[in-house]
PLY file of the C-alpha trace (Angstrom):
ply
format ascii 1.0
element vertex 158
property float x
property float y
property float z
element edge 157
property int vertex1
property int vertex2
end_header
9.98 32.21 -0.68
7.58 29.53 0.68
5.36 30.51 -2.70
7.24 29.43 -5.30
7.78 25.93 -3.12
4.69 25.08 -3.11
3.43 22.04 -4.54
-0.20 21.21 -5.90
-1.79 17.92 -5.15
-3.55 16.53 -8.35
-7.05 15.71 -8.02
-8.07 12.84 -10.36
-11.98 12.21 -11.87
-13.21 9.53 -13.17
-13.07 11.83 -16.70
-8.98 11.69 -16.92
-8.47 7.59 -15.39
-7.34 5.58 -17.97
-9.00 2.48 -17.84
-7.59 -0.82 -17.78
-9.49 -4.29 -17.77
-7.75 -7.23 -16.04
-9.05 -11.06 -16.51
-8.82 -13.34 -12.99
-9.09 -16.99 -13.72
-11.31 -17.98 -10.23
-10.51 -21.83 -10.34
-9.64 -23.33 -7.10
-9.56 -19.95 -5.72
-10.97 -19.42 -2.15
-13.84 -16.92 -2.42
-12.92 -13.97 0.18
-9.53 -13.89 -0.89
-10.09 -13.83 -4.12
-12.84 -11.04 -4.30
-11.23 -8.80 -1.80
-8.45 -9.04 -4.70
-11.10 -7.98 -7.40
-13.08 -5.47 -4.78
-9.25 -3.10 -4.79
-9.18 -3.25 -8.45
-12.51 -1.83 -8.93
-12.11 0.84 -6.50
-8.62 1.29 -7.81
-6.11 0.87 -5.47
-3.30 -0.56 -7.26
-2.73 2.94 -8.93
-0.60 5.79 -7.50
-3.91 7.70 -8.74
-6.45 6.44 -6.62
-9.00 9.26 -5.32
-11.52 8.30 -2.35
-14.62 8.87 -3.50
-13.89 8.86 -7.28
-14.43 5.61 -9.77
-10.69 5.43 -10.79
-10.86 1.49 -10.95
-10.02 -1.01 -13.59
-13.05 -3.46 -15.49
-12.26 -7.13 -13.93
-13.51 -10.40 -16.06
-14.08 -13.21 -13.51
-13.86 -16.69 -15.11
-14.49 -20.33 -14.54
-17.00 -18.84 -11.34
-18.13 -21.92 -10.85
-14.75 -23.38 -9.68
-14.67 -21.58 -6.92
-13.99 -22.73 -3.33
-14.54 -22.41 0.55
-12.02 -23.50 3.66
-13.07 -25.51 6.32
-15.99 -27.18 4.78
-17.86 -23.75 5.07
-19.76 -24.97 1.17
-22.80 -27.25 3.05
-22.38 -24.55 6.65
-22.33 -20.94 5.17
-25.99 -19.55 4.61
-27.24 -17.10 2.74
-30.34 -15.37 3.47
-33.33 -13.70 1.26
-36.76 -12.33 2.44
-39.79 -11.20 -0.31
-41.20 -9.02 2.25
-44.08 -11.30 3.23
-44.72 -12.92 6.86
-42.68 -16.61 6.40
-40.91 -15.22 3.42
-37.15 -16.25 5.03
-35.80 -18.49 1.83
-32.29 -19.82 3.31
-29.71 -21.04 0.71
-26.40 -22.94 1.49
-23.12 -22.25 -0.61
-23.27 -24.80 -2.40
-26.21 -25.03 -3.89
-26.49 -21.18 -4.94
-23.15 -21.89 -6.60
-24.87 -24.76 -9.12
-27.69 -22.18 -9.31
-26.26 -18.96 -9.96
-22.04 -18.74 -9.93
-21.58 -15.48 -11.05
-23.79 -14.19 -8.72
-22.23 -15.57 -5.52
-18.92 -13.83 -6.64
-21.01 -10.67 -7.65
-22.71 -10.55 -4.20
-19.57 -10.83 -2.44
-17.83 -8.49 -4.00
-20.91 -5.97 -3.84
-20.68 -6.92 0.49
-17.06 -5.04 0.00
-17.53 -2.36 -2.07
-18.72 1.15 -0.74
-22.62 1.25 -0.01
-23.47 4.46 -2.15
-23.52 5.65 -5.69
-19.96 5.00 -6.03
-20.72 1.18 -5.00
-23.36 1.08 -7.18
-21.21 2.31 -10.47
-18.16 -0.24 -9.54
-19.97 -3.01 -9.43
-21.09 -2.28 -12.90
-17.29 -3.10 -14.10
-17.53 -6.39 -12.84
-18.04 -8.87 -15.36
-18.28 -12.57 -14.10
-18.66 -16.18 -16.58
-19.58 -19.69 -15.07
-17.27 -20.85 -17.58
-13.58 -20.36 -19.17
-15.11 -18.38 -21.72
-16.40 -15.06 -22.08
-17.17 -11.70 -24.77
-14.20 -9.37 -23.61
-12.02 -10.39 -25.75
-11.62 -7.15 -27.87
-10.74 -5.28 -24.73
-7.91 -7.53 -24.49
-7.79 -7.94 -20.46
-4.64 -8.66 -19.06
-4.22 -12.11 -17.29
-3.76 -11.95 -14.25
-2.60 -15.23 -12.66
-2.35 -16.29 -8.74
1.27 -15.03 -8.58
0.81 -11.45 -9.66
-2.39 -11.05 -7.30
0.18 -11.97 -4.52
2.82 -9.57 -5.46
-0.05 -6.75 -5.30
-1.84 -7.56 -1.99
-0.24 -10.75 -0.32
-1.82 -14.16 -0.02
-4.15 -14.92 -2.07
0 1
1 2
2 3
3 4
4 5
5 6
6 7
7 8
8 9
9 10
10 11
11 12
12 13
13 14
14 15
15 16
16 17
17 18
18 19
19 20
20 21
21 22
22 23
23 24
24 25
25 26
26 27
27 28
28 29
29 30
30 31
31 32
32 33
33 34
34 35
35 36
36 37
37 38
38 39
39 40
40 41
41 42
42 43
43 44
44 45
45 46
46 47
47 48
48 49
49 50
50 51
51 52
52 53
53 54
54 55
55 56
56 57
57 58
58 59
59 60
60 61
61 62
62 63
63 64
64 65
65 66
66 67
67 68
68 69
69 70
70 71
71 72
72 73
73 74
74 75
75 76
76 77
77 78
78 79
79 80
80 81
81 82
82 83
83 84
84 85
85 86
86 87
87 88
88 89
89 90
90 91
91 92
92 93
93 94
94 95
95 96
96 97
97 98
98 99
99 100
100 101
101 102
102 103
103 104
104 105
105 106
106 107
107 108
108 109
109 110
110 111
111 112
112 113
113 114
114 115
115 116
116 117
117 118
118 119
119 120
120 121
121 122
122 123
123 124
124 125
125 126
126 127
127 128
128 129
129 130
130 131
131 132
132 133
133 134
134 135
135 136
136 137
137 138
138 139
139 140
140 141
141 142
142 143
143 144
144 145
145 146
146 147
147 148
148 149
149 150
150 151
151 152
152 153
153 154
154 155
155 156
156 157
């Protein structure tokens, strides 16, 4: 009797995930919130699918990175820190001025700080496409916008 109950759990690869791509507008946006937002749709959380340990995320396009913002006057206070391997090597950055230098990348790193730190890490991050400026080459995937008030409805405050 309890044989012909029984119910299989389906395991999902990365081989049968359909793939969406979303586009997140980062203007204004305060950075934490917004890339723990774009760290669950790379790992794929929003799906009823989701598998730990399997890539059964979205692609995310991340414009206008260089709009981005920080609370509490963190953009002159929070540091980030880089070493070449050589005794005095310490280079020390603020916020703001790695975000003049390089804006994609300050969105790439933290989302990359929130992601898993293996192989799996390695080949999300890879979906993560991020533009300094409104513009950007996706366009033929045709991302869906997705704007401030859709973000909340999945996770909360953004």
């Amino acid at each position: 009797m309890m044989d012909n109950m029984a119910q299989k759990t389906s395991y999902f690869t990365r081989l049968r995930v359909d793939r969406e791509w979303y586009e997140v507008d980062a203007e204004g946006e305060v950075l934490g919130r917004l890339c723990s937002h774009i760290a669950r749709l790379l790992l794929g959380k929003h799906k009823p699918t989701y598998t730990p340990g399997q890539d059964t995320g979205a692609f995310v396009v991340v414009v206008n990175a260089d709009k981005i913002r920080l609370t509490a006057g963190k953009e002159s206070k929070k540091l980030y820190y880089r070493h070449s391997g050589y005794p005095g090597g310490l280079r020390v950055e603020t916020f703001a001025r790695k975000l003049a230098r390089k804006p994609a990348q300050t969105i790439k790193d933290s989302v990359r700080g929130m992601l898993p730190r293996n192989k799996l890490g390695d080949r999300l991050i890879t979906k993560l496409k991020v533009y300094a400026g409104p513009r950007h080459p996706h366009k033929a995937q045709q991302p869906v916008k997705l704007t401030r008030e859709q973000l909340h409805q999945m996770w909360g405050r953004i």
